[in-house]
N, C-alpha and C positions, 0 to 999 in steps of 0.2 A: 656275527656274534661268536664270541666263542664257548667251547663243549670242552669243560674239563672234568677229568674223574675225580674225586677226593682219594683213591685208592692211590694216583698216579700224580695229583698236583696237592704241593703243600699250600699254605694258608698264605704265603710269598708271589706260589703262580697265582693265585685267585686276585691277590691286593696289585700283580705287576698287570692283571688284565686291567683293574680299577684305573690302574695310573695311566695303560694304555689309553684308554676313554676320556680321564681328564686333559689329556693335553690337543683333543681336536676343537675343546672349548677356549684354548688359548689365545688370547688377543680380543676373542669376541666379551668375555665376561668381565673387561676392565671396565672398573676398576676394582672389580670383587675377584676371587679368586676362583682360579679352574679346577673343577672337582669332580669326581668320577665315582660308580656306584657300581656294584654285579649282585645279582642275587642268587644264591646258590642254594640247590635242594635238597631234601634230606640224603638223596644219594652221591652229592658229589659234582651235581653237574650246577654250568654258570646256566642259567636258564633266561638270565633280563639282566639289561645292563644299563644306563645309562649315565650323560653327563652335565654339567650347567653348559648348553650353549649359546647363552649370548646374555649378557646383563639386562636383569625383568625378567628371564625366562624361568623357567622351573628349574627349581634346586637338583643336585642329580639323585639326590638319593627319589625325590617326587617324580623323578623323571624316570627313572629304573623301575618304579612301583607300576607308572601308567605302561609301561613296555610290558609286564609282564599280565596286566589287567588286559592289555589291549590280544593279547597273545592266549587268553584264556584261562591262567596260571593264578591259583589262588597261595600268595605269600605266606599265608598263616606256618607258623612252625620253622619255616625257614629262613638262611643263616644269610645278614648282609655283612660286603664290603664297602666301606669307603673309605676315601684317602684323607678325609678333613671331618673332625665333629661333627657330626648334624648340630646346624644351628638351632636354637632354643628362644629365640625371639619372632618377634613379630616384624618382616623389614617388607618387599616387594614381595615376597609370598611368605605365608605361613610358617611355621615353626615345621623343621624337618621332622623334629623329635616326635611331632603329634602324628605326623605322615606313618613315623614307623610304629607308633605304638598302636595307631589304629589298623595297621596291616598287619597284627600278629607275630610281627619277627622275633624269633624266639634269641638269637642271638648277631651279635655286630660286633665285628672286625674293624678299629679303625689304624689310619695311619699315621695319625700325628692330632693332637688337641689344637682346638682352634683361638692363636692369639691374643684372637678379639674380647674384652671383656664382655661386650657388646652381646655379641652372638656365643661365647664361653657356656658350659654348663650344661652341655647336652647329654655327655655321658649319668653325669650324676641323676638327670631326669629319666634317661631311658631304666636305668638302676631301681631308679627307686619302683617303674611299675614293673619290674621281676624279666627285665631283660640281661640278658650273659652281655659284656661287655668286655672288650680285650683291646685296646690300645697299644701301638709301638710297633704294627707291623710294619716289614718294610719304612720305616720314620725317615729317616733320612731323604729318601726317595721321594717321599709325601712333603718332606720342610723343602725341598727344593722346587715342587708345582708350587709354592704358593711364596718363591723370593718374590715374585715380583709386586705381591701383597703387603708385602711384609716390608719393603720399600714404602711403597703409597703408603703405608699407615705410619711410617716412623720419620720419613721427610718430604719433601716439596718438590725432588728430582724424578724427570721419568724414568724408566728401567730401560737402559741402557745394554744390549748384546752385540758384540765386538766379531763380527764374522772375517776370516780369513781361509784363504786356500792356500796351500804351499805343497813344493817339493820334499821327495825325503831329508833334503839338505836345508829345508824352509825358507826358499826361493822362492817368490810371488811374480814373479817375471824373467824377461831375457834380463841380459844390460843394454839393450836398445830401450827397454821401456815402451815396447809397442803393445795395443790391447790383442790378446791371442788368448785362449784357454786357458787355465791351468788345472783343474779337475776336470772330471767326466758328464754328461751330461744330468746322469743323477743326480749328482753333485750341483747341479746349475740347479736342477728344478727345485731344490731342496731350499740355495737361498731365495728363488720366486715365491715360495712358499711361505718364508720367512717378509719376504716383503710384504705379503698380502694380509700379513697379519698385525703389524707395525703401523705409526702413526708417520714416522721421518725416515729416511733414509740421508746416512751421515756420510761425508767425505772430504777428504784435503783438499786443499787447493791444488797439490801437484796432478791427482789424479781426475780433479775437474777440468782441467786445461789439459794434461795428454790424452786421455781417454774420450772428452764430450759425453757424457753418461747421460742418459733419460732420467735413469734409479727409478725407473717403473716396475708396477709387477707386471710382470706379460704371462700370466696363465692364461690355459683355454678356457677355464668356467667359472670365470670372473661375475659376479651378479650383476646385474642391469646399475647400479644403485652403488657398485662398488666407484671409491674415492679414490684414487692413487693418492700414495704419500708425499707429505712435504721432501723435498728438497734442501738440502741442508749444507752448504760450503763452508769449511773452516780454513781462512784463509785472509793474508793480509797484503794481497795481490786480485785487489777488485780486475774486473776484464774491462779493458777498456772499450773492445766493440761487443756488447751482449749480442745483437746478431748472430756471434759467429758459433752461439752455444747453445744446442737442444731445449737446453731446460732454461733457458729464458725466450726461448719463441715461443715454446709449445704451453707453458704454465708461470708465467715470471709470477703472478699473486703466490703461488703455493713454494718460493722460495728464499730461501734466507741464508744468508751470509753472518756467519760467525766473525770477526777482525778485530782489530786494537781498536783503543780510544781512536789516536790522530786520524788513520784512515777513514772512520766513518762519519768522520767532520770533511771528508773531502769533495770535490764535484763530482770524481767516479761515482759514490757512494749517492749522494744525491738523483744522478742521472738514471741509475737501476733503482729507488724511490719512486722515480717519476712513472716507471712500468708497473708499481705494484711490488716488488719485491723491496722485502725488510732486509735492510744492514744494520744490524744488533753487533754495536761497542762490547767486549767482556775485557776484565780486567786483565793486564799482564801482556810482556811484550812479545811480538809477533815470532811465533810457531810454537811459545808457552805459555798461550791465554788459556784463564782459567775454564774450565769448559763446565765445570757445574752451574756455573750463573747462567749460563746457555742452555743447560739444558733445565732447570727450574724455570728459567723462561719461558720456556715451549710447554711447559706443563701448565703454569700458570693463565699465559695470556693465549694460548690457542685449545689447551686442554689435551695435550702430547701426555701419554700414557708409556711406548714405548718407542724408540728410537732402535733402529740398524745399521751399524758405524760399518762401512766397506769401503773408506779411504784404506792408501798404505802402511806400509810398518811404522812411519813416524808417528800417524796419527793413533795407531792400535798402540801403540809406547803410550804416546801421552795417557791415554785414556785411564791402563793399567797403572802406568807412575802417579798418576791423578788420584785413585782409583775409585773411577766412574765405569768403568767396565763391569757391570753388575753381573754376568757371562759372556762366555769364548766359544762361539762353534766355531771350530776348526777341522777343517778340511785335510787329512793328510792325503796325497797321491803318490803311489810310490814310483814317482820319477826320481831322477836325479840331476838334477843340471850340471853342477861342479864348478860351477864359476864365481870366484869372488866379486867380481865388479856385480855379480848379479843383485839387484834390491834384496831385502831380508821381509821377511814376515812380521819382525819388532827389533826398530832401528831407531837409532837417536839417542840413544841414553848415554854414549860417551862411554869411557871407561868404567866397568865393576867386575868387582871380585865373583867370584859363585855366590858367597854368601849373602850377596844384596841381589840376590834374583828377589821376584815378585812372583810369588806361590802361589799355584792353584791346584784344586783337585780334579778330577774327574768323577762329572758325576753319573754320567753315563755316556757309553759309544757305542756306533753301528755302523754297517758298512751302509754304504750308499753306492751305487755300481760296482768300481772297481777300488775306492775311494773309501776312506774311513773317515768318520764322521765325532770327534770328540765336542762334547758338550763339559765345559768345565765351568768351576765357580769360585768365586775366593773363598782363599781359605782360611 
């Protein structure tokens, strides 16, 4: 947990610990949003913290209360952080609002109002029984834990993040095209991590056939009970001997092929049918099918929440030209390769000017070994 001074941290450090906290509930609390809580004391210090981990679980501000009840620490007088409204309804647990109002918190920090009309309306409840209320710290930081909410609630598509590693020169390979490293081992575990938190894991067809990928998580403290992700090929070049690929030996039910209309009327497409693996038709001709219909599929009829796209540059282009790229972690290492024949990071768009770039921000970055780590969003 962390020990901050109010002498020594602003109201920024206390809300970036909150956000620290919400995002270890990430993935677990779909389809509700990942939220974070600290309580701090009249001196300054964070003393209990908690976050929602896992959907049904307790809310984090309910969860930062019993951390500081189970630790001995009577809340009364002192000041919370959270990243999201405490909710003011009745859903899988109780109203936050009443958690705090009956723990004495004399004042609340929040990060951002909560969308939901549903669950809306917490501030004004805490307000009304004579709690300080301050909204807008750190916000932006706070509207970015809860894109992926904020998706579920406004369409039918899963959230969608587009991972990539590149060179200084944003080269993703040789020009052999052989699988070899390209980040640092931090860097690898960082996207296991990302797997393990994800429903699919997404990729082209070029790099389903030269790579043979699992697209498993391989951590070491994987739960008894943990599900590896579907598999997901985008690709209008069915395999003709599935034999000869990882992830139709070892899981063909948990994979599915993305293709054109005509392909998935064909006997290839039939034949991987007959092992359990789904060939889902989307509209549009092959290597610019529509990929949203693909992915509100996977939401709809399997209950896909989020997707990890780790094909090539083609397919990280389409996503963005699409844009279904809902975020970009990207990997920068500072190699340099120098080679043009080398693959690019985001390739296929053909000619444009600078001014038809497709923008995004940063919405936050850290190193990861040796490795920098950007997390960006549209902008």
């Amino acid at each position: 947990m962390y020990t901050c001074r109010a002498t020594t941290a602003s109201h920024e450090d206390h809300m970036a610990c909150a956000i620290d906290l919400a995002r270890k509930g990430r993935g677990a609390t779909a389809p509700n949003p990942c939220v974070g809580a600290v309580l701090v004391d009249k001196e300054g210090f964070i003393v209990a913290g908690g976050w929602h981990t896992r959907y049904g679980a307790l809310h984090a501000e309910r969860e930062c209360l019993a951390t500081a009840r189970a630790k001995g620490i009577d809340p009364t007088g002192m000041t919370m952080y959270v990243t999201l409204e405490p909710c003011n309804h009745h859903g899988k647990t109780p109203p936050c609002t009443e958690a705090i109002i009956e723990a004495g918190i004399a004042k609340v920090f929040i990060g951002t109002r909560d969308p939901n009309p549903v669950a809306a309306g917490g501030v004004e409840k805490l307000e009304k029984h004579g709690i300080s209320v301050e909204t807008g710290v750190l916000e932006q930081e706070c509207k970015d834990l809860i894109a992926d909410f904020l998706l579920w609630q406004h369409s039918h598509s899963t959230y969608n993040i587009v991972k990539m590693a590149a060179t200084l020169d944003g080269k993703i390979a040789s020009r052999h095209r052989v699988p070899e490293p390209v980040s640092c081992p931090e860097s690898f575990n960082r996207v296991h991590l990302l797997r393990s938190m994800v429903d699919a894991v997404v990729v082209g067809g070029g790099t389903f056939r030269a790579d043979n990928p699992s697209l498993t998580c391989r951590l070491d403290n994987l739960d008894d009970n943990f599900e590896q992700p579907y598999a997901v090929i985008v690709t209008s070049n069915l395999p003709e001997e599935p034999n000869d690929y990882t992830i139709l030996c070892d899981r063909p039910e948990r994979t599915i092929f993305f293709t054109d209309n005509e392909t998935a009327r064909t006997p290839l497409a039939d034949k991987l049918r007959e092992r359990g693996t789904r060939v889902w038709p989307l509209p549009g001709e092959p290597g610019e099918l529509k990929l949203s219909v693909g992915f509100e599929r996977l939401r709809a009829e399997i209950g896909c929440h989020y997707t990890l796209v780790e094909g090539g540059g083609g397919l990280a282009m389409q996503c963005a030209a699409q844009s279904v790229a809902d975020e970009i972690v990207h990997f920068v290492t500072p190699r340099i390769l120098g080679d043009d024949a080398a693959p690019a990071a985001y390739s296929g768009r053909g000619e444009a000017r600078m001014a038809d770039a497709i923008n995004y921000r940063i919405s936050r970055s850290e190193r990861t070994g040796k490795d920098m780590m950007l997390v960006l969003m549209p902008q």
